[in-house]
Every structure is written in structure tokens, then in C-alpha cells.
C-alpha positions, 0 to 999 in steps of 0.5 A, spaced: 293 208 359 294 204 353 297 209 346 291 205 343 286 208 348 288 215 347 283 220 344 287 227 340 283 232 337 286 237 332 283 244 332 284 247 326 281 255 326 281 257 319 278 263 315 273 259 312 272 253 316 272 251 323 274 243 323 275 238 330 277 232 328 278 227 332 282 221 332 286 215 335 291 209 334 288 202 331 291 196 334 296 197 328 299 203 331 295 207 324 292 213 326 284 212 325 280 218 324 273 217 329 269 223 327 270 231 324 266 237 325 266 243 321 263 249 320 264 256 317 269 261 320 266 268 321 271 271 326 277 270 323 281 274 318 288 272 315 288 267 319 288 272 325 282 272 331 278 278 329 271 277 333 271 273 339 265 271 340 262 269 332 269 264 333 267 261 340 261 259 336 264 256 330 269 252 335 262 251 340 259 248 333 264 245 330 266 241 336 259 238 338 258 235 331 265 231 332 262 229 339 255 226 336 259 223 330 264 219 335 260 219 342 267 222 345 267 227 350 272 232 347 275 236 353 283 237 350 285 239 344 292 240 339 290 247 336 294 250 329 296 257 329 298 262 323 297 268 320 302 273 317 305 275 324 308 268 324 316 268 322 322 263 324 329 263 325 335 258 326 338 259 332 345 254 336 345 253 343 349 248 348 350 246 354 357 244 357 355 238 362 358 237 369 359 230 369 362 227 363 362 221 366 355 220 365 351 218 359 346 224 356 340 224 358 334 226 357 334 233 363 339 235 359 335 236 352 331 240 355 335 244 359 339 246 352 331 246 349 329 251 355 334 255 353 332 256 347 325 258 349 328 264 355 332 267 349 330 275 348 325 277 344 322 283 341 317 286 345 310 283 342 313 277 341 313 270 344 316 263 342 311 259 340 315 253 338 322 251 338 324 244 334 331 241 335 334 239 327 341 235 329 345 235 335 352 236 336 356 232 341 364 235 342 365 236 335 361 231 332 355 234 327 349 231 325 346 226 331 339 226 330 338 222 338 343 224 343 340 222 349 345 215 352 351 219 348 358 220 351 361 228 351 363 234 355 359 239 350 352 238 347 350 243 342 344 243 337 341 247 331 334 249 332 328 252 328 325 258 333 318 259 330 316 266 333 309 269 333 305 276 336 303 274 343 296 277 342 295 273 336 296 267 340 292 270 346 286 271 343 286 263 340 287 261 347 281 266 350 276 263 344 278 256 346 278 256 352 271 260 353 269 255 349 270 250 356 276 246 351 284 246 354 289 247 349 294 241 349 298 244 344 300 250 340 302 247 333 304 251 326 299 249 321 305 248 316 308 242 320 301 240 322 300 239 314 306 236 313 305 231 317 299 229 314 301 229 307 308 228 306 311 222 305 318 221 309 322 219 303 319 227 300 322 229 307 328 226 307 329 227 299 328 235 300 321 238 298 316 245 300 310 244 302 305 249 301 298 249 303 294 254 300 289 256 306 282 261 305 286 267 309 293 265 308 299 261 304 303 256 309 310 254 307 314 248 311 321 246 307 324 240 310 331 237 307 334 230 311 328 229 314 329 236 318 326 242 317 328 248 315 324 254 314 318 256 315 313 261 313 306 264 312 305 269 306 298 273 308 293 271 302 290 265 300 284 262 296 279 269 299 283 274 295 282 270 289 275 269 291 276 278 292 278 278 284 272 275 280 268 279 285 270 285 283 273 283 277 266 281 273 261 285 278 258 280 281 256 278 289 262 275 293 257 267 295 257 267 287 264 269 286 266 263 290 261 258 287 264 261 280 271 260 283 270 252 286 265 250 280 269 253 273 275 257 275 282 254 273 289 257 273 291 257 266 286 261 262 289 258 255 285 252 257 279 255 256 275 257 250 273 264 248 266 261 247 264 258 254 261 262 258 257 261 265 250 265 267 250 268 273 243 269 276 241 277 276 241 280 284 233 282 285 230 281 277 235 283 274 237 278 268 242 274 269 250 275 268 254 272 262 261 271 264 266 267 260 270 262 263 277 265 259 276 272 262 274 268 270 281 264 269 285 269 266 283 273 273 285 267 277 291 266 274 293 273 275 292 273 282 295 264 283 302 267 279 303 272 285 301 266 290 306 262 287 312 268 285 312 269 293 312 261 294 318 261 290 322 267 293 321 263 300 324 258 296 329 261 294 330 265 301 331 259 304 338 257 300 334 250 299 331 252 291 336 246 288 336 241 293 328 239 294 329 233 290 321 232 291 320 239 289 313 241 292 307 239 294 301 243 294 295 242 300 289 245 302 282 248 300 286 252 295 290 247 292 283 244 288 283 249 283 283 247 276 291 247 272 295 249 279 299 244 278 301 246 272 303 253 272 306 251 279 311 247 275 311 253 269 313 259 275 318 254 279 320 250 274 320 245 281 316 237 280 309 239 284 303 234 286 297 235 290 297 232 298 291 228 301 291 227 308 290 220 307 298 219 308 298 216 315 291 214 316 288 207 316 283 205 312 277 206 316 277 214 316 272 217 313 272 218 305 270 226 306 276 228 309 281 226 305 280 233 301 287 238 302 281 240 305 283 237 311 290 237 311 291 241 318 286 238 321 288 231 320 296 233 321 293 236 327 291 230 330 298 226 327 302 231 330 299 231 337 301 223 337 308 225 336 308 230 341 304 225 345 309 219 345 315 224 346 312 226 353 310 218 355 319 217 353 321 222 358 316 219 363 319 213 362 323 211 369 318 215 373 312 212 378 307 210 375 302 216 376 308 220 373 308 216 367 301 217 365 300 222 360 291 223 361 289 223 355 294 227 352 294 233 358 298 238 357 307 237 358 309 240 364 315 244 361 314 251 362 313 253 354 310 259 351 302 256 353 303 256 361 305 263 360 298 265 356 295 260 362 298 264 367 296 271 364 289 269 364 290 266 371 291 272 374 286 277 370 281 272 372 284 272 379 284 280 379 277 281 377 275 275 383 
């Protein structure tokens, strides 16, 4: 199958949305945006499955609108996963190769690759991801491929992203049980790095912070390598919380306040503009002045954003992201974020949209941070998608070709929830 003819889907489970999108290779080797279906989450909590079944109906809705949109049956799909149970660790392995003589190969990647994924973990907890950073031939530092090289010993540096089995478990459950498979479980940080950064930021060294409804993920790179990863467990929904209790009003009028006047440094509002609220059951309406909702907002973004810096800051990278930070979802829209992200950090700081990598044909609506994840879902399943097609290479043509994206066949921390949930299916049979 041709790469231009390959479909991926990216499957972003947010606490507010549930979006599918669906995308493809334009003749160019751009990534077009075909379709997207989005719906609202009511089984997710801090990016966490907390209901079944209100989730399998969001991903069932959200999936059929991207198939009328795009005619594509969607039967496979990248998924993103986050939630505060989600951590990283750096960890080095190495192999000491049999026969000098040859050439390293690709068998021997993954052999240092599948070492990674059989470290021991705490009980409750998987391997969900291992990503090679450099790798290190006899001595020798910083190679970035190896495979062709010469050497007795090859070593690498990778970044272990570790996340609680049952978290996972139940993604995998609501997905399959709304009759999709899983290609991929991606860190939605990486997902929306993908699609928002540029590869000069990447190699010059910067944080990208995506400010989600249930969670703040934080992906810094430096070299064009990554180098930390973390989720903090709140987002745009606590703020939301905040001017709920804050002004004593209804949690549907206190997201409406937030997204249409709310900003993030009360000095820019004026004492005298104020906002009615319709009054609940023939009660009169609430006046609320714009200083007093910013003001709440920006104490709750000031904690946000002081936890951003202290990841930061943990990951011995503060005074080397040269392009500082760049802010990306739902919640990075608020009104002077910008601005008091630069006060707090002290650290250049834009806005991403996810139209980084995309052809001009996508969709104007989903060039929102919005869709950060979503997009990068998509993005991050082509790469994948293209690593597996080269380690085909050389094999038979029925090998080589990767259906539809499929599933790999190394044996990751996904084949293991499959096997579990195959042998609970074949146990109740």
C-alpha cells in the first residue's frame, strides 16, 4: 500500500471533548486533514476514564460524525493518553554485539529497545512508551541512527514514560467496545508537540505546555531530542470551578463567562465593566464586573503556570529552551496568557496551532490549540507508521505491507492489555 493512501485517525479522549480526526498524505508528503468529529466528554475526569460507558458513547458519536464527513470507515485508531498517574524517567541501556564484523542492524535496536520495555516496574504500573534520545557506539556519544554503524557495544539514553496499568486498561476497554482497535498508545504531549512545533524550536530547546480541561501536559525537547515529560493534574475545568464558586453562579454560565470575557491579568479590566448573568428560575439577573472574574482566574493561571515553571526548572533545562515556551489547548485561548506566562517565567512564550505540518486543505475550524492533541495524534501515527514500513524493508512483500496502519508486532505494553482482555473474554466463554 502506497504511504498516500494510508488513513490514520487520531483519538484524542479529553475531559471536555472527545475529537476523531482523520487525516492522510497529500501527494506532496503534507499531512491533510480529511475530517473530524467532536462531542462532549462525560466519562472523563482529569483525563482519567471515570465511566465506561457515558465514554464509549462519546468516542461511538464522535467517530460516526468524522466517518459522514470524510466517507471513511474508521476501524483503527492512535489514541492519546494523560492523567496525573502519568510520570517519565530517563533510563541507559546496552547490548554487547555477538559479531563485530557486521553492520548494526535494525534487530539489534530493538533488542536494546525491548530491553527497556522488560525493566521492572512498581506493581500497578506499565511501560507505556520507551523513546530513544542518542545512542552511544564503543564510546562514542551523540549518534542519532546507528543502524549500518560499526562497534562491539551499542548503548542508548531513552526517555521511560510510565503510566498506572488500570488507566490504561480501561482506554483500551472503551475503545474497543466501541468496535475500534488501538494502533497506538501516544502521551498526548508528544502528540501536540508534534503538531504545534516547529524543528528549528525543537532543536533550539523549548516547553510545550498544553493546557487541556482536566490536565496541564508539559513535553520539554532540546537538540531536537526529548527530555522531560510531565502531567500536572488541572486545567482549564478548575478555573471554570473558581468563577463558579467565586461569583455564586451556575457551572454552564461560568464556562460561558470564562471563554467569552475572562483574562488572565485583572489589571487589564476596568472596574466599571460589568457582565449580567441571567438570574436562575425568575430571579434577577447577576452583575459581575470583569476585574473581579479576572482576578479569579488569574489566581488559579498563577498556580498553573508556577507548577509549569517548577517542572521546568526540575528538568535542569530552565536556561537552555532558547525558544522558551509555547502554550496549546482549549485553555491556552484565555485572554493575556501570554503575557503573565512571560511575567511568571521570565521565558519567551507563544501561542501553537496546529497547522504546523498541515496542507492547506484542512479545515479552517481545526486550527484551534483546541485540536493540538488531536491533529498530533494523526501526525505522530505517520511517523510511527513510516518506522514500521523501514523495518519492513528487505522482508517479503506480504511482510512489508503495514495494512492500514495495523498495529507492530513487537510485543509492547498494548499486546499486553490485549492478552489480558483475551483471556478474560475467553474465560467467561
Amino acid at each position: 500500500m502506497e504511504s498516500k493512501d494510508v488513513i490514520i485517525v487520531g483519538l484524542d479522549i479529553g475531559t471536555t471533548k472527545i475529537a476523531a480526526i482523520v487525516g492522510r498524505r497529500n501527494e506532496h508528503g503534507k499531512i491533510e486533514i480529511l475530517s473530524s468529529g467532536k462531542t462532549e466528554s462525560i466519562g472523563v475526569k482529569r483525563g482519567v476514564v471515570s465511566n465506561i460507558e457515558n465514554t464509549v458513547q462519546s468516542i461511538q458519536k464522535a467517530v460516526i460524525e468524522a466517518e459522514a464527513k470524510s466517507n471513511v470507515q474508521i476501524e483503527y485508531v492512535n489514541v492519546g493518553i494523560a492523567g496525573q498517574h502519568i510520570k517519565s524517567l530517563q533510563h541507559r541501556g546496552n547490548i554487547i554485539r555477538k559479531n563485530i564484523d557486521d553492520e548494526i542492524s535494525q534487530e539489534d535496536v530493538d533488542q536494546l529497545m525491548d530491553n527497556m520495555r522488560n525493566l521492572n516496574m512498581s506493581p500497578g504500573e506499565e511501560i507505556i512508551d520507551v523513546i530513544p534520545q542518542e545512542y552511544i557506539i564503543d564510546n562514542e556519544a551523540g549518534i542519532k541512527q546507528p543502524v549500518g554503524m560499526l562497534g562491539n557495544s551499542l548503548e542508548a539514553n531513552f526517555h521511560i514514560i510510565i503510566g498506572q496499568t488500570t488507566a490504561a486498561k480501561n482506554i483500551y476497554k472503551c475503545v474497543k467496545k466501541s468496535n475500534l482497535d488501538i494502533v497506538d498508545l501516544i502521551l498526548e504531549p508528544i502528540a501536540s508537540a508534534r503538531a504545534v512545533l516547529s524543528e528549528e524550536e525543537v532543536e533550539a530547546g523549548v516547553a510545550l505546555v498544553d493546557i487541556g480541561g482536566g490536565t496541564t501536559d508539559i513535553a520539554i525537547f532540546h537538540d531536537g531530542i526529548i527530555r522531560h515529560t510531565a502531567v500536572i493534574p488541572f486545567g482549564g475545568d478548575v478555573i471554570t470551578e473558581d468563577v463558579k464558586e467565586g461569583c455564586s453562579i451556575i457551572k454552564k454560565h461560568a464556562e460561558e463567562l470564562k471563554v467569552k470575557f475572562g483574562s488572565a491579568l485583572s489589571d487589564e479590566n476596568k472596574e466599571n465593566e460589568i457582565v449580567a448573568i441571567p438570574g436562575l428560575r425568575g430571579r434577577p439577573p447577576k452583575e459581575i464586573t470583569l476585574k473581579n472574574l479576572a482576578s479569579i482566574i488569574q489566581a488559579r493561571v498563577e498556580e498553573i503556570i508556577e507548577h509549569v515553571y517548577w517542572e521546568i526548572k526540575n528538568s535542569g533545562y530552565e536556561n537552555k529552551l532558547i525558544a522558551g515556551i509555547v502554550l496549546t489547548g482549549g485553555g491556552s485561548q484565555l485572554k493575556h496568557l501570554v503575557q503573565l506566562t512571560e511575567f511568571i517565567t521570565g521565558m519567551d512564550t507563544r501561542i501553537g496551532y496546529p497547522n504546523e505540518h498541515l496542507s492547506d486543505g484542512s479545515p479552517e475550524e481545526l486550527s484551534s490549540p483546541t485540536y493540538a492533541t488531536g491533529i498530533g495524534l494523526v501526525i505522530e501515527g505517520f511517523q510511527r507508521y513510516d518506522i514500521e514500513n523501514r523495518k519492513h524493508k528487505g522482508k517479503s512483500n506480504d511482510e512489508q505491507k503495514v495494512k492500514d496502519a495495523k498495529p507492530s508486532s513487537k510485543r509492547n505494553f498494548l499486546e499486553k492489555i490485549q492478552e489480558f482482555f483475551d483471556q478474560d473474554s475467553n474465560e467467561i466463554n
